[in-house]
Structure formats: C-alpha cells, structure tokens
N, C-alpha and C positions, 0 to 999 in steps of 0.2 A: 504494500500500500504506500503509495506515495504523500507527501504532505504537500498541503496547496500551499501554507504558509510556510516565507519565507525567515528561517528562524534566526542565518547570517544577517538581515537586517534587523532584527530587533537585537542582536549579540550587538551589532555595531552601536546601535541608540543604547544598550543600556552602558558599553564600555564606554562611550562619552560620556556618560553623566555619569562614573565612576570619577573617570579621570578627573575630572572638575571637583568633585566631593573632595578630593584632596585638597584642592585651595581652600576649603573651608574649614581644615582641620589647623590652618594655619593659627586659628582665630585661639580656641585654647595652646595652644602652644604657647603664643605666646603669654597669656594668660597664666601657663604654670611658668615660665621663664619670670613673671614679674612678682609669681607668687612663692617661688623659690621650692617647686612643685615638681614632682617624677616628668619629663616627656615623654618616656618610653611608650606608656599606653597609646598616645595620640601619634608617634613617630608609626608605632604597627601598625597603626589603623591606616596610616597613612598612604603605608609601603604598600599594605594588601589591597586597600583600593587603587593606588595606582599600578601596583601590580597587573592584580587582574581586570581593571579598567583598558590597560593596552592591550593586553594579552585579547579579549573580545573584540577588543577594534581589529588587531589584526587579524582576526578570521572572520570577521561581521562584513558587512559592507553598510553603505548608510548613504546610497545613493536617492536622491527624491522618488525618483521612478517608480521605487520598488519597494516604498511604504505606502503600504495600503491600510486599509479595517483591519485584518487579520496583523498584520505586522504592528500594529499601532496598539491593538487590545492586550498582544504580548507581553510588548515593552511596558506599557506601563504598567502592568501587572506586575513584571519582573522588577522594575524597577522601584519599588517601593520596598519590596522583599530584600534586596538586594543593597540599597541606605540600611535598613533595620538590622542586617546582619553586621555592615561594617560600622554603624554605630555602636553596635552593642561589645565591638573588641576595646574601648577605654572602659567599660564599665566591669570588665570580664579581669583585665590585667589593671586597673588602677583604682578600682571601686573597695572599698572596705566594709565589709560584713556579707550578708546576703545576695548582696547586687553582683558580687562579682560571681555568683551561681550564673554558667549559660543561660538558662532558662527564664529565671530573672532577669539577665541583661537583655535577652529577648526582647522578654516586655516592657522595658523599661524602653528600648529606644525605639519599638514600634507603635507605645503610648506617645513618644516624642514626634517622630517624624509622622504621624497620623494627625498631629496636633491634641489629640485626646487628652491628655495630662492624668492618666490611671497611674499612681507608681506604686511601685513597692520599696520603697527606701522607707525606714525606719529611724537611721541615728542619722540623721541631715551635720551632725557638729561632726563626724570621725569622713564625712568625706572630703577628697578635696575642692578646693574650691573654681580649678580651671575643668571641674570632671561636672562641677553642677554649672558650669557655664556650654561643655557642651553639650549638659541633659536640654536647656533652656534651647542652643543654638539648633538644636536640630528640629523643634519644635519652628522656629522664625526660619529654617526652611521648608517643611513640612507648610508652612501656614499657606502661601500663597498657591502652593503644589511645588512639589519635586520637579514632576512635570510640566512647570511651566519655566524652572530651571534649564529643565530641558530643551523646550521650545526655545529660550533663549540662545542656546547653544547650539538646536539645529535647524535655526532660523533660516540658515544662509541655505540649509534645503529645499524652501519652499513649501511644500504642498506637507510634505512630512510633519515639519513642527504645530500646522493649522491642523489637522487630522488628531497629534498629541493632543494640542489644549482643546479640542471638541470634546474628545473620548472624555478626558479627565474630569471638567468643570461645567460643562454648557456655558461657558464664556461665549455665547454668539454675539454678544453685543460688541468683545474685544475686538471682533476680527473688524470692524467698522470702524476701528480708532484711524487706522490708516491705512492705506491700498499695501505697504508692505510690510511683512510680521515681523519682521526684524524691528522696524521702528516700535508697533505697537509693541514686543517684547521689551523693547527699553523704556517704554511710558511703563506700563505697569510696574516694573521693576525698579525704576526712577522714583515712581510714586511709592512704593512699600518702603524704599529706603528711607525717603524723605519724611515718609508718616514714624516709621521707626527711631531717627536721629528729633524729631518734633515731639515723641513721648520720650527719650532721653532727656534731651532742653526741658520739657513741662515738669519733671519728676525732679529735677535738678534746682529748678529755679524753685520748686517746693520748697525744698533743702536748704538755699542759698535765703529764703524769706520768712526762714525758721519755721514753716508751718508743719514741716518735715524731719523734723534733727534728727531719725532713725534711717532716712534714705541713704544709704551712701554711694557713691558712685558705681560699684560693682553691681549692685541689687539695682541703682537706674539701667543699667546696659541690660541684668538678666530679666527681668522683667520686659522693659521695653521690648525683648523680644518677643515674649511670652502673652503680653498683653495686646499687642496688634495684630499677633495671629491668631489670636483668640484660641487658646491652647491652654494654659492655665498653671503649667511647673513652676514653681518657684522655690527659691533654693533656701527660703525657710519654712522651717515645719508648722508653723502659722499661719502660712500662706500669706495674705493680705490684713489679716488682726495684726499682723506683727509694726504693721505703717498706721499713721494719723487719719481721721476723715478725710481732711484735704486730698490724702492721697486717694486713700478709697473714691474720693467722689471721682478725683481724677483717671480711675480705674473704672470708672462706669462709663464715661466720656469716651476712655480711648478704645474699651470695649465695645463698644454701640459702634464708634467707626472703624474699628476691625473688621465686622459682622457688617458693612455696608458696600452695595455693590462698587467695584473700585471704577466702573466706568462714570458712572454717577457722582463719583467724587472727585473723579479727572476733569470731569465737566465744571464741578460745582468750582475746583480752585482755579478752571480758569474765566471765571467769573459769569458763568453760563446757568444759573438758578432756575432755567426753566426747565429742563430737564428732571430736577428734584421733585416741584412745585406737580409736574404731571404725573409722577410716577407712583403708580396703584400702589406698588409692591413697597414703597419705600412709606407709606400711610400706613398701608398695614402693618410691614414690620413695628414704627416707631407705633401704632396703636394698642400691639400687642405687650410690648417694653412696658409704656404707660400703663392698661390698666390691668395685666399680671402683677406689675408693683402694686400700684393701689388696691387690689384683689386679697395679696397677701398682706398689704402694713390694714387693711378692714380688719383682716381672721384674727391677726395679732391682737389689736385692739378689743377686740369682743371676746380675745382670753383671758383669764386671770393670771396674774403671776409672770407675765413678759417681761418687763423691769419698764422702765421709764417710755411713755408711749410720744414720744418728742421725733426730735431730728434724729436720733440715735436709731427707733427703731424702721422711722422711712427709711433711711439709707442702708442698713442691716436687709429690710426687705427688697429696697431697689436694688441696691446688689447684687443678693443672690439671684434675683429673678433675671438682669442682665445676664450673669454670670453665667446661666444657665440657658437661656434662650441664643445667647450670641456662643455657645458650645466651649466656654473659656474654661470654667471649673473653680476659678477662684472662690474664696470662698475667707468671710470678715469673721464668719462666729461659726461653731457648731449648730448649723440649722437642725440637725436630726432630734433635737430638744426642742424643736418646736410644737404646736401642735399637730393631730394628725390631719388636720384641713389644709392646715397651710403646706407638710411635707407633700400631699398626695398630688396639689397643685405645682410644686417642682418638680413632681414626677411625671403630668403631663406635658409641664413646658419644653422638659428634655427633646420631644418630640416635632419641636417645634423649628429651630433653627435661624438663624439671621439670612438674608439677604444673596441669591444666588450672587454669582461673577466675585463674591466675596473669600474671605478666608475661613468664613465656615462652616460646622459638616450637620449633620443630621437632614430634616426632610427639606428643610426648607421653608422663608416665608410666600414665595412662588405661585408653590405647588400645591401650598395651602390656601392661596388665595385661589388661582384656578378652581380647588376642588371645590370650594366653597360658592362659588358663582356660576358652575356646570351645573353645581345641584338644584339653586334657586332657580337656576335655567330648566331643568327640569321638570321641578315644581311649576312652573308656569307652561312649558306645554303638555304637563298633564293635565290641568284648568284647558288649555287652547292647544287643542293637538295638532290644528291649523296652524299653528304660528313655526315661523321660521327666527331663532333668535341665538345666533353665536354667540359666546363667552369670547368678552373683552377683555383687555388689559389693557390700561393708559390711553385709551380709546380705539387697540387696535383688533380685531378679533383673532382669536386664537385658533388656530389649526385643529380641527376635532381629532387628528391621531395624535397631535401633541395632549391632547387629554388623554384620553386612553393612554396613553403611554404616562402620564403623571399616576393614574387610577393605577398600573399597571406594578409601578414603581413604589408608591405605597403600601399597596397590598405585601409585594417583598420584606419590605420595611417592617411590616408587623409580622409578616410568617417566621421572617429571621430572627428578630427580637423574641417571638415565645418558643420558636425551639431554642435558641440560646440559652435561655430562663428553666427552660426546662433541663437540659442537660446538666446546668452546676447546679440544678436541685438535685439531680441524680448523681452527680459526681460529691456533692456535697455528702449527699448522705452514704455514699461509699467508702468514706472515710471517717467517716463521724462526727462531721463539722457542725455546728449547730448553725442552719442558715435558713432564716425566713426565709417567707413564701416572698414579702415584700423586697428583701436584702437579695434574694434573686433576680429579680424583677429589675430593680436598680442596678446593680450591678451588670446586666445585659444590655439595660439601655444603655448606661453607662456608655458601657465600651463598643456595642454596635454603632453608637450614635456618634461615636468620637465626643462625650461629653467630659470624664475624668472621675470626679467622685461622684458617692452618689446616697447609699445610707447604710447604716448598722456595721457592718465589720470593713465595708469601705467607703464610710463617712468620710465629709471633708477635710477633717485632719487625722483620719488613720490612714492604712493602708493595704493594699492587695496584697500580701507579703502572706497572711493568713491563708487564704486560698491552697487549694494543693494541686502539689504540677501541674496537674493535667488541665485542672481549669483554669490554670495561667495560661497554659497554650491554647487552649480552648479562646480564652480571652484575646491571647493576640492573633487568630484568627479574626475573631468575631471583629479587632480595631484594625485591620487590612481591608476585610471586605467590606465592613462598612466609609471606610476612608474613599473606597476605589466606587463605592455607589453599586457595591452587589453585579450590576450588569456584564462589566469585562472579565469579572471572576468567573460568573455562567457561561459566560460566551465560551470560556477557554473550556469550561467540563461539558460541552457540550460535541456528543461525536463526530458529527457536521463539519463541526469548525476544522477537524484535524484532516477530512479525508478530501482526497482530492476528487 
C-alpha cells in the first residue's frame, strides 16, 4: 500500500521549526548565565533540537508545491508533539524533585507549549529560576501557535505557510492583512511582541509607582509572557495573590487583550475603531466577561461568610471569571472555597473561550455566538417554515456548512470532555485515588480545554503531581488534542487519510 501523503514534507516543516526552537533556548541560557545557574539542561535541549531539526530537513523536502491538507494536518500534529518533547529535556536534566520524572516533564511542557498552564510542580523555591522562565517561555510560544512560528518561517513558501495557519487557528481574517504572508507573518508577530514588551512596561511602571513593590523584574518578563498568551504558569506558587490589586487589575486588562482577536487589534492601534464598534463576536465576548463577573460577585454576595463584599470581592470575582473564560488559569484566591453556585458557574465558563484569530483555546466566543443565532434562526422558521433567514455575523451571513461544521465541532468538544472525565474516574479508582465525580469533570475540562486548574486535588494553587501516571499521560493527550482543535488528530487516525 502506498501512502498519498507526503511524509519528507512534513519531516522538512517540522525540522525547521526544530531548528528555530533552538534560538529560543537562547533566552534561558542566558537567564541561568545571569543567575549563576547549570546550562547544561538548556545547552541539550538545545543540541537535540538542533540536532534532529537538521537531520529532518535533510531528508524532508519543504518545497511549496508539495504541501498540501494531508502534508499540513501532519506537520502540525507532529509538531507540537515534537516542542513538548524537546521542552521537557531542561525539566528532565535541570528540574529538582518530581519534574525531572519523564512523564512529569511530559506534562509539564505540553501544559506549557499548549498554553494550558496544568503543572505539577510542587516546591516552586528548590527550582531554578532560568528552568521557571522556560516553563513561562514556552507557554508565550505556544500562545500565538507554534504554528504560526512556523508560518513565519515558511512564509517565503507561499501556499505552505497559509495552508499551516488555516489548519491551526481559522485565522481567515489574517490572511486579508496583506496580499503577502510573509508580511502578514510579521504584523502578527510585530504585534504579540509589542503587546508583550507593553505588559512588561505596565507591570514595571506598577513597581516603579510603588503600587507594586513585590513585582520585580524577572516575575515582569515571566509573566508578561504568560499573561498575553493567556496561558497562566507562573513561577510562584500563589500564582497572582502573590502581587497587589493594581497588579491583578492589571492582569485582567492584559488578559481580556490576550483573548482578543489580534486582527481586530491591529486595526484598532492603527487607529481604525470601526472595525471593533461592528464586531458581533467582540460584544459578545466582552458581554460575557461582564456579566459572568457580575453573575459570580451577585452569588458571592447572597452568601454568608465571603469576607468583605467591597472592591476586594469584585475583582476576586472579575478575575477568576477572566481568568477562566480568556483560558489563562491564573488564579488571586483559592476559588474552590467558594460556594457551590458560584464554583459550578466557573465550570461552565471553562467552556466558553475568548475571541477566535486570538491566543486562546477552548470552544470559542465564535462558535458560541453562531450556535446561538442558528438556533433562534431556527426557532423562527419553525413559527414560519416559509421564511428564508441566514445566520449573520457583523452583518455578514454565515455559510450554512460553516454551521454545521461549528455544531459538528462542539459536539466533539463535549464527546471528548466526558470520555476524558470518564477514564481518570476509572483510572482514578484503579489506584485508589479518592476523586470526585466533580474533580473529574474539572480536571478534563481543564486540560481538554487548555484551561490549567480547575478544583479539588487540582485546585488553583495545588497541583496535578497527585494524579497517577497514566492519567498524566492520559492528560497530556487530552492538552495536545484539545490544543490542535480535535480535527487534525482525527484526520490522521482516520484510514482514508493514509491510503493512496
């Protein structure tokens, strides 16, 4: 049996985004050199991706011609698998305690490069601290896609790199920034920097106007990455309690425009506001933001026993509900003390997601507006079976198989979430773990959805470390395929796909 796909092409695209991943190892490097820190972990990591980064190119080819759908579902497949293993070689040789277990380092950098923020690190003081800058960095690549890394990289292919960022993201609106993808590669990419180095300065100038005197520089840089890409790691075990209001508020700010389409934000700074002003999806989004927070600071209030119902516990609420809807994970107080109205409404939001062409993952606010206006579309020609009335977005109508295919893609979304929930129920009680029905539940979404914590044994300041093996692996399954959007993982176990 022959194979129709070409597999020397997707070996080519993934050995260039190997090779590259090496300049990015430069970053802690130098980070232990100033912290007076081992190299050695990030120098191997370095070798092996460049290693066998050339070693694929040399037997790849990565000519445009010859990436297709099938070439393009590969690569990116592989290529995310293939970050997660060479990230997890500093955690394996330089991590101290549990993390340097394989399987733990596993999950540790495909919670990173997925953007999810699920860890299992437990003593945050005995590691070091260029190892938790590239738990953080690999998260602020992971945020905007690997894959769009990629695209920048094999931009100068043409048809190849617009085929990557389709697969990846539904960034359809990128490909309109400009006639050539290379450019548009360097807008988006221009832009994340710039939004990135703009949450450094903000966090900074926090620090510098005292409203801040626990920020310090190292915690501006690891954060800013982790906050833009709406990811959620942070290299202290308090996550965001460990900073001021100011900052937290300032963490719900840069959250909200992490989680916003970056087209819509290229437009909005160059001074183009109508764009914003028309776009459904960006109402909905910030509608949802709005009154999920107000939702949850109501249940707070109508409990007894919340502590001071002030500014303290809006922002506690607007927080987490950011935190959670834009898929960050951070997290200002132990919410799993809260009530169970207000937990059960963070367990819906999980579901919810920020703003496609954005940095981040679960269903989307989209797809939930789509579904939401095919239905009331429905509802009315069940009333008028007569009537002919397409689903709009921002005034345009929507292609009736792009519905179906959002209905399609949802439905996934929830088959995979309860057999997930289901398995570490059964793996759980295979070992004798003692795990709710709900600590199941969370915990799937969790990490299907790329969100990070979630409740009971991985709460927002414990950690997956409790889990046993299998449901670690189990989990970084479940934070690949949900990263990659389910569909090109199918594609590939599908027989179709392999025969010629």
């Amino acid at each position: 049996m022959s194979l129709r796909v070409d597999w020397r092409v997707s070996a080519g695209i993934l050995g260039r985004v190997l090779r590259w991943l090496t300049l990015a190892l430069a970053v802690p490097v130098v980070a232990a050199l100033w912290y007076d820190e081992a190299l050695g972990p990030f120098l191997a990591a370095a070798a092996v991706s460049l290693a066998v980064g050339l070693s694929l190119e040399r037997i790849g080819r990565w000519d445009a011609e010859n990436v297709g759908p099938r070439e393009a579902y590969l690569a990116v497949s592989l290529v995310w698998l293939a970050i997660a293993l060479v990230g997890a070689v500093p955690f394996v040789l330089g991590g101290a305690g549990a993390i340097a277990r394989p399987e733990y380092a596993l999950f540790e950098s495909m919670s990173g490069i997925t953007t999810t923020g699920a860890t299992v690190v437990v003593d945050f003081g005995a590691q070091p601290r260029s190892l938790l800058l590239w738990r953080s960095l690999l998260q602020w690549l992971g945020g905007l896609g690997i894959l769009a890394l990629a695209t920048a990289v094999l931009a100068t292919l043409g048809v190849g790199g617009a085929q990557l960022m389709e697969t990846e993201s539904q960034l359809e609106d990128v490909n309109k920034l400009t006639p050539r993808l290379i450019d548009t590669a360097r807008i988006i990419w221009g832009l994340y920097v710039l939004l990135t180095v703009g949450t450094v300065g903000l966090l900074l100038a926090l620090r510098v106007s005292g409203l801040a005197p626990e920020m310090t520089p190292y915690d501006a840089v690891a954060h800013a990455f982790t906050s833009i890409s709406t990811s959620g790691f942070s290299p202290r075990p308090d996550s965001a309690g460990a900073f001021s209001p100011a900052v937290q508020w300032a963490f719900v700010l840069v959250m909200t425009v992490g989680a916003t389409n970056f087209v819509l934000l290229y437009h909005l700074l160059g001074g183009d506001r109508s764009r914003i002003r028309r776009s459904d999806e960006f109402r909905f989004y910030v509608a949802v933001l709005a009154g999920a927070s107000a939702l949850v600071f109501a249940l707070l209030l109508v409990t007894p026993g919340n502590g001071p119902l002030g500014e303290e516990t809006l922002r506690h609420s607007a927080f987490q509900v950011v935190s959670i809807v834009t898929t960050t994970g951070y997290a200002t107080l132990d919410y799993t003390v809260w009530p169970a109205s207000a937990k059960h409404v963070l367990f819906m939001l999980m579901f919810v997601g920020g703003m496609a062409g954005s940095t981040t993952c679960s269903v989307k606010a989209l797809r939930w507006l789509v579904i939401l206006r095919a239905f009331r579309r429905d509802l009315y020609t069940t009333v008028h079976p007569e009537a002919v009335r397409p689903v709009r977005l921002s005034g345009r109508p929507v292609d009736e198989e792009a519905v179906q295919d959002i209905y399609a893609y949802t439905l996934l979304v929830i088959v995979g979430f309860f057999l997930g929930a289901v398995l570490l129920v059964v793996d759980a009680a295979r070992v004798g773990l003692a795990l709710s029905e709900f600590e199941a539940l969370g915990a799937a979404a969790s990490t299907f959805l790329n969100i990070g914590p979630a409740f009971g044994l991985a709460g927002p300041f414990d950690s997956y470390a409790p889990f046993p093996r299998s449901s670690k692996l189990l989990m970084t399954v479940l934070m690949w395929v949900g990263r990659l959007e389910i569909v090109p993982v199918l594609v590939l176990l599908t027989p179709a796909y392999w025969r010629s």
